[in-house]
Residue frames as a rotation matrix with the C-alpha (Angstrom) as fourth column:
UNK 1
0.942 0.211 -0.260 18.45
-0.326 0.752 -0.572 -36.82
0.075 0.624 0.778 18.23
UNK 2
0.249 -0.909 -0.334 22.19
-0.504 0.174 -0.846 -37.26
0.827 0.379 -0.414 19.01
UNK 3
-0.432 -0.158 0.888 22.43
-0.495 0.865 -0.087 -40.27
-0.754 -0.477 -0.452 21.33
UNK 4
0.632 0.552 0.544 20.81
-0.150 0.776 -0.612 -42.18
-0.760 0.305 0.573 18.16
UNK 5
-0.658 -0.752 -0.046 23.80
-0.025 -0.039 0.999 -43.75
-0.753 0.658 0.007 15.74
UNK 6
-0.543 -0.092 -0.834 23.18
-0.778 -0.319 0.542 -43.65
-0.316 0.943 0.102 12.29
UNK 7
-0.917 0.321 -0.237 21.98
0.163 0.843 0.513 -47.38
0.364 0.432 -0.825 11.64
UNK 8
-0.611 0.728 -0.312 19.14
0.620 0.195 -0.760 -46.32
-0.492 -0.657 -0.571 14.53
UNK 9
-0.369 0.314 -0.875 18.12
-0.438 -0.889 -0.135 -43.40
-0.820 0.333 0.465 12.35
UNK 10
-0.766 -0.075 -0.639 18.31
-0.565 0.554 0.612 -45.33
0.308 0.829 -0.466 9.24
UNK 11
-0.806 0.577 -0.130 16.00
0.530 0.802 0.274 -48.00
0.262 0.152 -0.953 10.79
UNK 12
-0.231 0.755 -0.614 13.35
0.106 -0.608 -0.787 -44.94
-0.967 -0.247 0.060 11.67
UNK 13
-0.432 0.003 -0.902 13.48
-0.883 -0.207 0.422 -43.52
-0.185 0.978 0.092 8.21
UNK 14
-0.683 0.157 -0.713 12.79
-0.589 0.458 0.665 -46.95
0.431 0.875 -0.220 6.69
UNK 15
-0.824 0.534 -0.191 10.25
0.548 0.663 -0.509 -47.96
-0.145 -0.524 -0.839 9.01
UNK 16
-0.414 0.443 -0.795 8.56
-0.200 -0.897 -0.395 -45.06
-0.888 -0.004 0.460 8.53
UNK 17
-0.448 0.168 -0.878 8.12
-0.894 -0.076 0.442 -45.43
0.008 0.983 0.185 5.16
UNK 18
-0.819 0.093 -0.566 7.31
-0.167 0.905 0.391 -48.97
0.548 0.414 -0.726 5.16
UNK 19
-0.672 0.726 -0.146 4.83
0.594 0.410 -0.692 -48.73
-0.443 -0.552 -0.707 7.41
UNK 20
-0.388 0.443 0.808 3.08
0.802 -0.269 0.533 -46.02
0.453 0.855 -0.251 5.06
UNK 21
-0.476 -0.517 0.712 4.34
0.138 -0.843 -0.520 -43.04
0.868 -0.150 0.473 6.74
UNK 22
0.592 0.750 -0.296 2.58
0.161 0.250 0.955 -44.23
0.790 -0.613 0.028 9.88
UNK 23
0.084 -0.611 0.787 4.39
-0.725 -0.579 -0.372 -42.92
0.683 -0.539 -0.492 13.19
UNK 24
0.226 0.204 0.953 2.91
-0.942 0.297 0.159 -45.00
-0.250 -0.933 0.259 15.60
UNK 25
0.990 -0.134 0.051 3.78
0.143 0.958 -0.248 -48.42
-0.016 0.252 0.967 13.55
UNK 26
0.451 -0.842 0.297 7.16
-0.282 -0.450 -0.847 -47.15
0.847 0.298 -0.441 12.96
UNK 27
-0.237 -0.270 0.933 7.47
-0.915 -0.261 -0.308 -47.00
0.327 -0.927 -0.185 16.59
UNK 28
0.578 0.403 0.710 6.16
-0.658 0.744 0.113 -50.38
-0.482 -0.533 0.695 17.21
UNK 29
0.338 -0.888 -0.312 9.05
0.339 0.424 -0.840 -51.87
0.878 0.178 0.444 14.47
UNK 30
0.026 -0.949 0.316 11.01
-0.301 -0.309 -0.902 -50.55
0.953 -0.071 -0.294 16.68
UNK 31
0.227 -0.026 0.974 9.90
-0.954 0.194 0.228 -51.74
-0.195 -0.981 0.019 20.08
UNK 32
0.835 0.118 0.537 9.47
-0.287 0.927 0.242 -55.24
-0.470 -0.356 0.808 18.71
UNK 33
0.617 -0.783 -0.079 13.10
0.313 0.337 -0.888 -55.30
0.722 0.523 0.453 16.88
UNK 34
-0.427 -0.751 0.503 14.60
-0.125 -0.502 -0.856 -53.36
0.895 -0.429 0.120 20.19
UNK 35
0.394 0.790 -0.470 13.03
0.553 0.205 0.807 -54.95
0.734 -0.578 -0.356 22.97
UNK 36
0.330 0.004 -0.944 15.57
0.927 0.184 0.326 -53.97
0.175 -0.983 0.057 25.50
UNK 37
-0.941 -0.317 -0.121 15.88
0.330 -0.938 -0.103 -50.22
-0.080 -0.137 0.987 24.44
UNK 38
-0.100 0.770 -0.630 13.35
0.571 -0.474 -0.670 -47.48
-0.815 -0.427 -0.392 25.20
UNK 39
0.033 0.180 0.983 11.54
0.984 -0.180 0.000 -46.28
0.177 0.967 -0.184 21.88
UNK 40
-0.786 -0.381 0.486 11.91
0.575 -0.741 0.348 -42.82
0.228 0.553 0.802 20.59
UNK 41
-0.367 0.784 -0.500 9.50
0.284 -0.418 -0.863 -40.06
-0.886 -0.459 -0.069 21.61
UNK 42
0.505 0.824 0.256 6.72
0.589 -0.113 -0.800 -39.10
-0.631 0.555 -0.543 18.88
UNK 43
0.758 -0.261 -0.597 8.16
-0.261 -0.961 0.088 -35.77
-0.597 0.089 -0.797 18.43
UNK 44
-0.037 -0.977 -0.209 11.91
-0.537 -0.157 0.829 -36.88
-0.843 0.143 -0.519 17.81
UNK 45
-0.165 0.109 0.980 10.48
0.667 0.745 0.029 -39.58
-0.727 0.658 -0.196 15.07
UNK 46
0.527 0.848 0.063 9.09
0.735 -0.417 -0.535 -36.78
-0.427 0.328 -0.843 13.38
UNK 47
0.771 -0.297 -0.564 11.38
-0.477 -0.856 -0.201 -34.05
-0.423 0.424 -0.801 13.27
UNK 48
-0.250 -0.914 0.320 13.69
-0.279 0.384 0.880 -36.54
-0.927 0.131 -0.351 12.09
UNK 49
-0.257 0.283 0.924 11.64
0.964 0.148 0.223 -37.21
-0.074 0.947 -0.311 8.61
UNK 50
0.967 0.247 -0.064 11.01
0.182 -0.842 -0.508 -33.89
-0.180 0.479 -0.859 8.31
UNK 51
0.144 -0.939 -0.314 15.08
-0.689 -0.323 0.649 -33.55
-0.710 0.123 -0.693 8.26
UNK 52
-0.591 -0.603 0.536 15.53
0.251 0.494 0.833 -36.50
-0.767 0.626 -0.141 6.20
UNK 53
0.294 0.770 0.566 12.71
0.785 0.144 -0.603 -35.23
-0.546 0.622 -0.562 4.20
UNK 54
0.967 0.247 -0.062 14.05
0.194 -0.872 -0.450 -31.44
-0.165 0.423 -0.891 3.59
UNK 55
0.214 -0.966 0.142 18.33
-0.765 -0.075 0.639 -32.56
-0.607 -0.245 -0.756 3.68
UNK 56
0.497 -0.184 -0.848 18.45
-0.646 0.573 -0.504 -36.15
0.579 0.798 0.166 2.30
UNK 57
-0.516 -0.848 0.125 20.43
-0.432 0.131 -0.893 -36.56
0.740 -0.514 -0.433 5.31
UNK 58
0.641 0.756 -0.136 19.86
0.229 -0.019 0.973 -38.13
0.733 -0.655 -0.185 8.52
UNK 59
-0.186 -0.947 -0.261 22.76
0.829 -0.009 -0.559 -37.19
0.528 -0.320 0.787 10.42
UNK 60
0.204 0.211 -0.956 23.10
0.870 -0.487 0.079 -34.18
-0.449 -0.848 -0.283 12.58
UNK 61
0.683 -0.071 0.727 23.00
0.467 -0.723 -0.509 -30.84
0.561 0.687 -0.461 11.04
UNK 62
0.860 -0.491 -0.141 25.04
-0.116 -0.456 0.883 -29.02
-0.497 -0.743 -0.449 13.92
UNK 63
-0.219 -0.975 0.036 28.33
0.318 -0.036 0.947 -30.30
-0.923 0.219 0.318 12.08
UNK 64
0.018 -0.204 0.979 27.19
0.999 -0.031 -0.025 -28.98
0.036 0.979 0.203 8.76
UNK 65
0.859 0.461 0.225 26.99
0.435 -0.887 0.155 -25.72
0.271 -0.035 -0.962 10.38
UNK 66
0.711 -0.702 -0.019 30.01
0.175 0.150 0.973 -25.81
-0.681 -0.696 0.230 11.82
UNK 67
0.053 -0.593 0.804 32.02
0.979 0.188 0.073 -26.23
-0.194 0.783 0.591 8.13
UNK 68
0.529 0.324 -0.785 33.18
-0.001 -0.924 -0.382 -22.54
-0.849 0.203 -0.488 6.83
UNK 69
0.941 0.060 0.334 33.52
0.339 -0.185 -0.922 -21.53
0.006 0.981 -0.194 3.49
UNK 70
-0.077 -0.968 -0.241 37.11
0.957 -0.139 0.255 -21.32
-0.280 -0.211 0.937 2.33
UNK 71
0.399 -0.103 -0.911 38.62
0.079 -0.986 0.147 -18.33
-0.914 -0.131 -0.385 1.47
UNK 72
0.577 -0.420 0.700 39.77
0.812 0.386 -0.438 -17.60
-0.086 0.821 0.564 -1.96
């Protein structure tokens, strides 16, 4: 998922939803608002709402792993 910016994520997520959690419409907002970019594979639509579903987040988790707990 990290060659998609944030706003592109953002317009998955709320397509998703608006289309009434419908993958394949989702994907078709997105062909006919992006004509001249190549839609998202099935898979990557998915595991993205399942991340924004189980985080809140759509961003990349890799940098929240990355953060260590200070020391006290």
């Amino acid at each position: 998922m990290g060659h998609y910016s944030i706003e592109d994520r953002v317009f998955l997520v709320e397509s998703y939803y608006s289309s009434g959690e419908n993958i394949t419409s989702c994907l078709r907002k997105w062909s006919s608002t992006f004509k001249n970019r190549s839609k998202p594979d099935r898979h990557t639509v998915k595991n993205l709402i399942e991340r924004f579903e189980r985080t809140g987040n759509v961003g990349d988790e890799i940098g929240a792993r990355k953060i260590k707990p200070e020391r006290q």
